[in-house]
VOGU-3710 file (C-alpha; in Angstrom, 3 decimals, decimal comma):
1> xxxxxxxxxx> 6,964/-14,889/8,041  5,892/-11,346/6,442  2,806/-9,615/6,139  1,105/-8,358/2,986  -1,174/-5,859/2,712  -2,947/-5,065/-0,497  -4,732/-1,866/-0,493  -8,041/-1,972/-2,100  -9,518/1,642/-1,826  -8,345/5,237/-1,365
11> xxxxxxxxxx> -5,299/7,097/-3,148  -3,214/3,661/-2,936  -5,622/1,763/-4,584  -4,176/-1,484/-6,263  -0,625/-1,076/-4,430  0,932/-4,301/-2,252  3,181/-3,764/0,820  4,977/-6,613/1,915  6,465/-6,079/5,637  8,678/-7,968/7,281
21> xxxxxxxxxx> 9,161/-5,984/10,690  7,792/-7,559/13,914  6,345/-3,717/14,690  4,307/-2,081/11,719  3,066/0,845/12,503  0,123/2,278/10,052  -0,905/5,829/9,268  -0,058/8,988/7,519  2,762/9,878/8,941  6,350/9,733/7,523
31> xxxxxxxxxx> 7,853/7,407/9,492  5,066/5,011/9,124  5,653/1,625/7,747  2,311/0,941/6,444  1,785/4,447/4,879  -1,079/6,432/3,341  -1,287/9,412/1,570  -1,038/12,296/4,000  -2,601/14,871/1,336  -5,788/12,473/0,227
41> xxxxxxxxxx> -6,214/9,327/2,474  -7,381/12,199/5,348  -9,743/9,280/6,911  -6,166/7,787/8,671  -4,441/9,749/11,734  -0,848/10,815/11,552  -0,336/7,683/13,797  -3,462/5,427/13,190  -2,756/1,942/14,434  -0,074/-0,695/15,093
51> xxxxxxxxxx> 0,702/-4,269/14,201  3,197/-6,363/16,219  4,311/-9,784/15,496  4,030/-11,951/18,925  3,979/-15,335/19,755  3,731/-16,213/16,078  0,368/-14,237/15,488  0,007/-10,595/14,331  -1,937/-8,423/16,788  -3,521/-5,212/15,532
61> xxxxxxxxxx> -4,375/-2,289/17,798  -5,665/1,493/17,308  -3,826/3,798/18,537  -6,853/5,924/19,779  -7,454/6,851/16,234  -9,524/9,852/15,581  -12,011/7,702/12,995  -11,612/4,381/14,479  -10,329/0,968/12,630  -12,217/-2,014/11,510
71> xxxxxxxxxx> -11,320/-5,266/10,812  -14,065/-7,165/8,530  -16,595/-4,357/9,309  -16,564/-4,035/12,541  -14,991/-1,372/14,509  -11,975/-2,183/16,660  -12,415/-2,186/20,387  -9,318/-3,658/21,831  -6,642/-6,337/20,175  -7,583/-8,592/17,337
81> xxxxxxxxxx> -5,408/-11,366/15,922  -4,776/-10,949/12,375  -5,913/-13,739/10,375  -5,834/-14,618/6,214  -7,724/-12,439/4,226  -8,959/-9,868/7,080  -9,984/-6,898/5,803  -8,742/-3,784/7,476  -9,944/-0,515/7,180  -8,506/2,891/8,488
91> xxxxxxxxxx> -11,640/5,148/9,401  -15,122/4,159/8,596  -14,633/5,896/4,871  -10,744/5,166/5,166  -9,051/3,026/2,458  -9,355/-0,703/3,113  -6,571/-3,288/2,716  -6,683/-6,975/2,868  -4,417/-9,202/5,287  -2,494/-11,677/4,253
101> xxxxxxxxxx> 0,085/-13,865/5,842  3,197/-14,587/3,429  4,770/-17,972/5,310  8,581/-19,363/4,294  9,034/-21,126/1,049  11,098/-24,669/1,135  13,943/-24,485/-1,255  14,313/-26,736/-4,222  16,557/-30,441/-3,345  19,837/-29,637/-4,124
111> xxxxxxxxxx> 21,194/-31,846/-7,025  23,820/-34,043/-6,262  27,609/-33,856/-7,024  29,938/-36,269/-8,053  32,917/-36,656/-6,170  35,995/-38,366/-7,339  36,577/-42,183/-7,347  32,617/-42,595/-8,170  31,746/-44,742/-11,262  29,918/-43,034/-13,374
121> xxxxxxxxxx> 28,279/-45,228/-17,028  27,077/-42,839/-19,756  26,188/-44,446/-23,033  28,532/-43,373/-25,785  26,537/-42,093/-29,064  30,053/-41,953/-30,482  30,252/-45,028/-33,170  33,313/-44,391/-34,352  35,266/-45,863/-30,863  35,892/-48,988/-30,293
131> xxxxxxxxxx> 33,333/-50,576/-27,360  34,822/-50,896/-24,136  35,186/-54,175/-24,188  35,500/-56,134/-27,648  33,984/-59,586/-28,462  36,680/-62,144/-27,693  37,967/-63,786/-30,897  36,548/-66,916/-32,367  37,874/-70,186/-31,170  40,887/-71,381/-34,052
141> xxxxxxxxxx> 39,316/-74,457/-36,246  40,345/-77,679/-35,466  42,682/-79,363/-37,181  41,008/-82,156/-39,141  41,987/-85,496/-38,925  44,336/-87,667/-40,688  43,435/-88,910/-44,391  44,443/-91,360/-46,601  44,336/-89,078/-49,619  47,430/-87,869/-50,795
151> xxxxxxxxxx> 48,945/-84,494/-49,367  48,691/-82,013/-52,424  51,639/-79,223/-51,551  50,781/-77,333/-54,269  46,697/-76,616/-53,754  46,904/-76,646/-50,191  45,398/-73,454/-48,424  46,148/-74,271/-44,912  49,429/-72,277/-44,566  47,183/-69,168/-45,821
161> xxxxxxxxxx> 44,630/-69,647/-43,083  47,495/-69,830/-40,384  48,530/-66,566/-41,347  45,368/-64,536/-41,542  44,337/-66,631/-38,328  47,641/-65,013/-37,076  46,958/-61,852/-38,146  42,996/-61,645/-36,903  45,125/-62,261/-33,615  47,453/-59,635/-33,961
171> xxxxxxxxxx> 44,980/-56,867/-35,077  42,769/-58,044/-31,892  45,932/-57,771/-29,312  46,064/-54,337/-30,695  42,609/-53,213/-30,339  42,298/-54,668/-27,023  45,363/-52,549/-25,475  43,965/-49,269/-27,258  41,065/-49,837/-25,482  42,290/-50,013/-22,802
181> xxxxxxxxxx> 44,413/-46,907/-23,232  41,384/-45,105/-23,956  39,611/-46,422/-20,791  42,537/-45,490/-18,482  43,100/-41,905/-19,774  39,358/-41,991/-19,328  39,280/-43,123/-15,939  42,206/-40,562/-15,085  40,171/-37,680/-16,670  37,634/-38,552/-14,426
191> xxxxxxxxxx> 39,562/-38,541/-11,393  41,034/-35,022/-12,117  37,487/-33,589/-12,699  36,336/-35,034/-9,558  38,921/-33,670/-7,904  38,672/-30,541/-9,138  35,389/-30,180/-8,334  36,448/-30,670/-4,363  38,900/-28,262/-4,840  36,450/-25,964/-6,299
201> xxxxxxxxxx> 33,844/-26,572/-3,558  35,864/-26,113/-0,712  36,996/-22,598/-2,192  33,583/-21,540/-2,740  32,998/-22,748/0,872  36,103/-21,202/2,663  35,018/-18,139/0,239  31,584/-17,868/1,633  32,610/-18,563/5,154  34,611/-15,657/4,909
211> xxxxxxxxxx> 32,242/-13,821/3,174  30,023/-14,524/6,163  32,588/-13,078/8,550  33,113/-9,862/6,663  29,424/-8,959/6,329  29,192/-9,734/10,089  32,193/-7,565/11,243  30,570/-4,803/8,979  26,996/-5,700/10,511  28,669/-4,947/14,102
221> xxxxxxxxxx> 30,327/-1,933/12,905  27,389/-0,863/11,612  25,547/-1,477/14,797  28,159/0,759/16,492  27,379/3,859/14,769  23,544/3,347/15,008  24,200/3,344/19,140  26,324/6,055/19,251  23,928/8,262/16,879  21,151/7,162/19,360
231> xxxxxxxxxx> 22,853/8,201/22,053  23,794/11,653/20,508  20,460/12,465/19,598  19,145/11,745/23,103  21,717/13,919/24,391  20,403/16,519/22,155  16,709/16,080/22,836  17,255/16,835/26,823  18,811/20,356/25,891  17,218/21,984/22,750
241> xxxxxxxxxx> 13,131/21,423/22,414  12,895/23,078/19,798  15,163/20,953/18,026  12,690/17,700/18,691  10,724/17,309/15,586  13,595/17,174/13,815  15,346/14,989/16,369  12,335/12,534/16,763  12,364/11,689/12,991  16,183/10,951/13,161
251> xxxxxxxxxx> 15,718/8,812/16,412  12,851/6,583/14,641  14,967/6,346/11,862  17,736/4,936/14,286  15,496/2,736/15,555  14,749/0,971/12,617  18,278/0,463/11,273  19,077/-0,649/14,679  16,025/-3,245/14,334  17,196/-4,019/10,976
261> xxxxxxxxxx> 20,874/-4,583/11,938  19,497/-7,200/14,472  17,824/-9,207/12,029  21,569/-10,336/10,700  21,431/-12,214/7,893  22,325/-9,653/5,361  23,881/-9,426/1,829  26,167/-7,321/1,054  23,650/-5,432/-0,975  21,322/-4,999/1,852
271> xxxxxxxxxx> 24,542/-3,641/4,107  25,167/-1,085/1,637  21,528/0,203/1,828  21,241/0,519/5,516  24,566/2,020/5,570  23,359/4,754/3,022  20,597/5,468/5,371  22,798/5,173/8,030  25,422/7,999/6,698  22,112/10,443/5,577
281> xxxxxxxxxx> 20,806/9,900/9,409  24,596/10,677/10,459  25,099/13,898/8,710  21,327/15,172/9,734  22,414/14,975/13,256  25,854/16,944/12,773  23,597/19,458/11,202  21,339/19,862/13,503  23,877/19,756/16,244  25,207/23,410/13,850
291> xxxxxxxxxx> 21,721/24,665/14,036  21,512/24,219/18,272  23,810/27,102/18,255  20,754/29,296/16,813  19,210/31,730/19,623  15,994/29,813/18,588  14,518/31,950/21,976  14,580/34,893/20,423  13,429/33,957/17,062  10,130/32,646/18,727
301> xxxxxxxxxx> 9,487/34,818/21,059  9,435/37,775/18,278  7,099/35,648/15,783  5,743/32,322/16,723  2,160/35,026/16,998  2,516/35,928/13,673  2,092/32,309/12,324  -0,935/31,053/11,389  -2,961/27,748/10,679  -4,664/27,998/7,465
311> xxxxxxxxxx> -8,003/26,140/6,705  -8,911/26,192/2,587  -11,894/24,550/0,884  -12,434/24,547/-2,751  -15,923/24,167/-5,089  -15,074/20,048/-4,801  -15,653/20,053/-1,012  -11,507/19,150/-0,480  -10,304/20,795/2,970  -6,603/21,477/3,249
321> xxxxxxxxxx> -4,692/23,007/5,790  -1,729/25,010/5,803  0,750/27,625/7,241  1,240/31,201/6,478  2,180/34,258/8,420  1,707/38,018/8,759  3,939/40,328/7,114  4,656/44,134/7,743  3,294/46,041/4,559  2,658/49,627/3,812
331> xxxxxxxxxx> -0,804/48,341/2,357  -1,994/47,997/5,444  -2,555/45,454/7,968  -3,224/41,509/7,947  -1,606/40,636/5,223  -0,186/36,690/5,042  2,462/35,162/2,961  1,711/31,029/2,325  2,279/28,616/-0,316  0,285/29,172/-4,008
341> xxxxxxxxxx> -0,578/25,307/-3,708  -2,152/25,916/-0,201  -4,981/28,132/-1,820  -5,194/27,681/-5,570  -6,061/23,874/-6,504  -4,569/22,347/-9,500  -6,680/23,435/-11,948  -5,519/26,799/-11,051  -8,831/27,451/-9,372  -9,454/29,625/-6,403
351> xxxxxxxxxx> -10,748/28,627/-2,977  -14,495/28,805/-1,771  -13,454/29,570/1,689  -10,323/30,431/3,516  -10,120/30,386/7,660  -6,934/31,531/9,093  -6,323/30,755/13,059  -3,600/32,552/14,773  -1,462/30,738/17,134  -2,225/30,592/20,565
361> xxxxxxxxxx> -5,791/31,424/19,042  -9,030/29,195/18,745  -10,804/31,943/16,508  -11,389/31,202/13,182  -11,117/34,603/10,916  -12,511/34,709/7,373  -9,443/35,509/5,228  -9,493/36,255/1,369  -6,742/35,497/-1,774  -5,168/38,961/-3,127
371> xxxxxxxxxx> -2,732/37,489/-5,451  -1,081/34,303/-6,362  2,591/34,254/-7,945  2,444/33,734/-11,797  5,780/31,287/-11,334  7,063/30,850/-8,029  4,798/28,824/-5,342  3,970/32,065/-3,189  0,569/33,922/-2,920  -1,146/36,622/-0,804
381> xxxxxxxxxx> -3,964/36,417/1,375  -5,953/39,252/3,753  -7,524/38,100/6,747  -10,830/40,273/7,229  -10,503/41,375/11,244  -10,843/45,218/12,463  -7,914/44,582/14,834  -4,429/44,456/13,516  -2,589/41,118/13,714  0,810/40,483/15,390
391> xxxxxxxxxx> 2,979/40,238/12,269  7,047/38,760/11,920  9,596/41,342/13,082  11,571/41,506/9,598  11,529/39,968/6,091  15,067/39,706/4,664  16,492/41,975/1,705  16,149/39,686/-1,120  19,918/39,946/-1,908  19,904/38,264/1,777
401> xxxxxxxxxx> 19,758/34,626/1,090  21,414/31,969/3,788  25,330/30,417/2,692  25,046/26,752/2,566  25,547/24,868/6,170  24,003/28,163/8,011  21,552/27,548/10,574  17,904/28,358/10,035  14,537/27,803/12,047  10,998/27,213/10,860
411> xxxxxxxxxx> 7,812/28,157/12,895  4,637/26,272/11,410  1,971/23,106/11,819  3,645/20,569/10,531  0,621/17,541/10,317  -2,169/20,491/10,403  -4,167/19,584/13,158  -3,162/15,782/13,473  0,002/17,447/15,746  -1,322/16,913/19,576
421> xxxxxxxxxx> -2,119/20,788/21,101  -3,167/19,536/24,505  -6,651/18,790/23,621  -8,848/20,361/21,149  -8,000/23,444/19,237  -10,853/24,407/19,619  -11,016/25,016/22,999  -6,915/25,670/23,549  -5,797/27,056/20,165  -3,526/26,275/18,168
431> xxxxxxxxxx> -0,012/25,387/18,718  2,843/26,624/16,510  5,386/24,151/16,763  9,698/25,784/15,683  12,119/23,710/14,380  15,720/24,078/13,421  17,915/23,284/10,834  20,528/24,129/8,306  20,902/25,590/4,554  22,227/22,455/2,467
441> xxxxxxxxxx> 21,776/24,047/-0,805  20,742/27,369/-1,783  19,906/28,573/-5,609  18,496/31,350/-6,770  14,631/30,200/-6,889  15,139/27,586/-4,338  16,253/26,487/-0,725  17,271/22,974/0,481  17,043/22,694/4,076  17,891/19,655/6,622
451> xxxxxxxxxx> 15,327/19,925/9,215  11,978/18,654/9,872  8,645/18,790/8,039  5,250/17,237/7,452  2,118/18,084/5,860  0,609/21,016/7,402  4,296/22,805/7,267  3,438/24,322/3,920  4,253/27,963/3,753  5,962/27,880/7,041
461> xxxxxxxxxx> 8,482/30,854/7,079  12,376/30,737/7,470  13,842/32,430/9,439  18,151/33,064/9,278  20,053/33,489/12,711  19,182/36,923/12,406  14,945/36,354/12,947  14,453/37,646/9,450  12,463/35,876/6,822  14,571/34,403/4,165
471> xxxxxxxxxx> 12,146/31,842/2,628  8,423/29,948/2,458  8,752/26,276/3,088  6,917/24,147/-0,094  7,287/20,791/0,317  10,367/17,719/0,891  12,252/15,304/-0,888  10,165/11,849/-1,310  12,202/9,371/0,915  13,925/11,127/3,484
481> xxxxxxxxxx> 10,874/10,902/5,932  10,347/14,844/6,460  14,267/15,717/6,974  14,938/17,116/3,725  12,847/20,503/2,877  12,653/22,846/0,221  11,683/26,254/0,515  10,954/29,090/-1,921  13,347/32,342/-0,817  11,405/35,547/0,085
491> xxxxxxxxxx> 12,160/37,254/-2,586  9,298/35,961/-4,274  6,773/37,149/-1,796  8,575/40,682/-1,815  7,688/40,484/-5,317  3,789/40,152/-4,346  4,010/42,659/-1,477  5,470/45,293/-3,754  3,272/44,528/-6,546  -0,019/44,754/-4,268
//
């Protein structure tokens, strides 16, 4: 029993998920099963609601979602069993899908098999064999009864009939045992098929059976590794915070292989998938394990004050947020380096407003775009304060970059304001949040990073085990739920900087 979802509003419009898990959980977050668009679907909280499969109903619940859910209308105040054609919707202008339950199918009868030593009677079209059984020959004429006439030797016909009479029983002998020739070869053709159609269904059985057993010693092997990984990353998360982003998406993704591995029931195809995701979840951890060896300490205590959230709203009334930071300039102070897509729309049109909030801040400064980079995704902004700003203690040399499998952290907001600060920013501030990770491919106008990211983590600076700056973080790789990053390298906003 699965159950289908087929969105009817919002930036998934017209889409169908079909989920089969007995826990669905829905929002906008990355490791949610029932997703929505974290950039335009803005109604829906990073973690907006859950559906669990007990007891042979499905039981939705919010997750004390910041707009609410309704089901039919109405807004959710506690659980509600799911039933056929519910309509669900995530925020009271949130994009609606309708509920549907997808039950088991009955497969088709199974068509029967002959075995051998079963008669089987198929009409022959064939007119050129003899039938399988021939008429039986006419009955010889009598012989006719004494005359008086005289016996004429010469005319008389009777020896003639004798012999074709003889002959008609000759030719019939013959026919009769090819027939039955035929019908035995027959027969024994039959037999051979039948029993090589045993022969061939036992293989295939014995072949499956031990097909069976191989997929479930692989299943159990499988299940192994997801336990051990599990336990590693717990291990992990009790000695290095700031490595828990990055260790919470890997965990969740353990979780669900684990849940999937339980399920049995697999074909080999499926196996080779989860052990894909298995091996990408694998090397994240060893990774990350590298990057605990950063003196993550240090790096934040010099600059998590220099990062900033960044709230943009263009002429259509859009809001986006974003992360930049401060950068020593000989322009002068409160300068910012953040992502080009953060502040120019795609149009290429500039903001209406820009508010930039320090962390550990809950004030709001107005902030203005000085430049954006004509290729690369960088641009400039100037907050507009009297004071100075705390800014990062050093940008690297732009012939700097990281080798592949160094460590690197990130300081930023990854899910904007949807990350949990202790209550209101607006009355706490805002919470920077530093992850680690490590360089898994570096070019010349781009970094690949295995960390942890999210919407919100746009132009969140990288830092090299040094604390300087070596890149802007942009965006991630569709399907790797945050872990895979790309950043532009700081070269780029040197570029801007030198140019302003």
């Amino acid at each position: 029993m699965k159950a289908q979802f087929s969105v009817q509003s919002g930036a998934r419009a017209g889409q169908i998920d079909l989920l089969g898990q007995t826990f669905i959980s829905v929002g906008r977050h990355p490791e949610c099963h029932l997703r929505f668009d974290p950039d335009q679907d803005l109604d829906v909280s990073s973690r907006h609601a859950t559906i669990t499969f007990e007891s042979g109903f499905f039981v939705l619940r919010d997750l004390d979602s910041t707009n609410g859910t309704y089901v039919n209308g109405s807004r959710l105040s506690g659980e509600h069993l799911l039933a056929d054609d519910d309509l669900l919707q995530f925020g009271a202008n949130g994009p609606k899908a309708q509920f549907r339950i997808v039950r088991g199918i009955t497969p088709a009868a199974a068509v029967p098999v002959p075995v051998a030593g079963t008669a089987i009677y198929r009409p022959s079209t064939d007119t050129s064999l003899p039938a399988a059984e021939p008429p039986a020959p006419a009955p010889l004429p009598s012989r006719p009864a004494p005359s008086a006439q005289p016996r004429v030797t010469s005319g008389n016909r009777r020896p003639a009939e004798a012999a074709a009479l003889r002959s008609k029983g000759s030719t019939t002998v013959r026919v009769k045992a090819e027939v039955a020739r035929q019908t035995k070869s027959l027969r024994n053709a039959l037999m051979g098929l039948g029993a090589l159609i045993v022969v061939l269904a036992g293989a295939a059985i014995w072949q499956r059976v031990a097909s069976g057993r191989e997929l479930e010693v692989q299943r159990l092997v499988l299940l192994g590794q997801v336990d051990s990984l599990m336990n590693e990353v717990s291990r992990m998360a009790a000695g290095a915070q700031s490595l828990r982003e990055a260790l919470d998406s890997t965990q969740a993704t353990a979780v669900r292989l684990k849940a999937d591995l339980d399920q049995g029931h697999h074909d080999p195809a499926a196996l080779d998938s989860l052990r894909h995701q298995l091996n990408d979840a694998l090397r994240h951890q060893r990774n990350l394990s590298s990057a605990a060896a950063l003196d993550a300490r240090s790096i934040a205590a010099a600059n998590t004050d220099a990062t900033a959230l960044i709230f943009v709203q263009f002429q259509s009334g859009r809001t986006f947020t974003g992360s930049a930071f401060a950068v020593p300039s000989d322009a002068g102070g409160g300068l910012l380096l953040t992502n080009r897509h953060v502040v120019v729309d795609s149009a290429g049109n500039p903001p209406l407003k820009i508010g930039v909030a320090f962390n550990g801040s809950s004030q709001n400064f107005r902030a203005e775009l000085v430049k954006a980079h004509p290729t690369e995704d960088v641009a400039l902004i100037r907050v507009l304060v009297d004071k100075g700003v705390p800014t990062v203690a050093r940008l690297a040399q732009s012939n700097n970059a990281p080798q592949v499998g160094d460590p690197v952290a990130m300081i930023g907001f990854p899910l904007g304001l949807d990350l949990p600060m202790g209550g209101e920013w607006t009355a706490s501030g805002v919470r920077a949040t530093l992850t680690l990770g490590t360089a898994s491919k570096v070019l010349p106008n781009l970094l690949q990073l295995d960390g942890y990211g999210a919407e919100g983590s746009s132009g969140s600076p990288v830092f090299n085990r040094a604390g300087e700056v070596v890149g802007l973080v942009y965006g991630g790789q569709r399907g790797s739920n945050g872990r895979v990053l790309f950043a532009v390298p700081i070269r780029y906003g040197l570029e801007l900087l030198g140019g302003n």
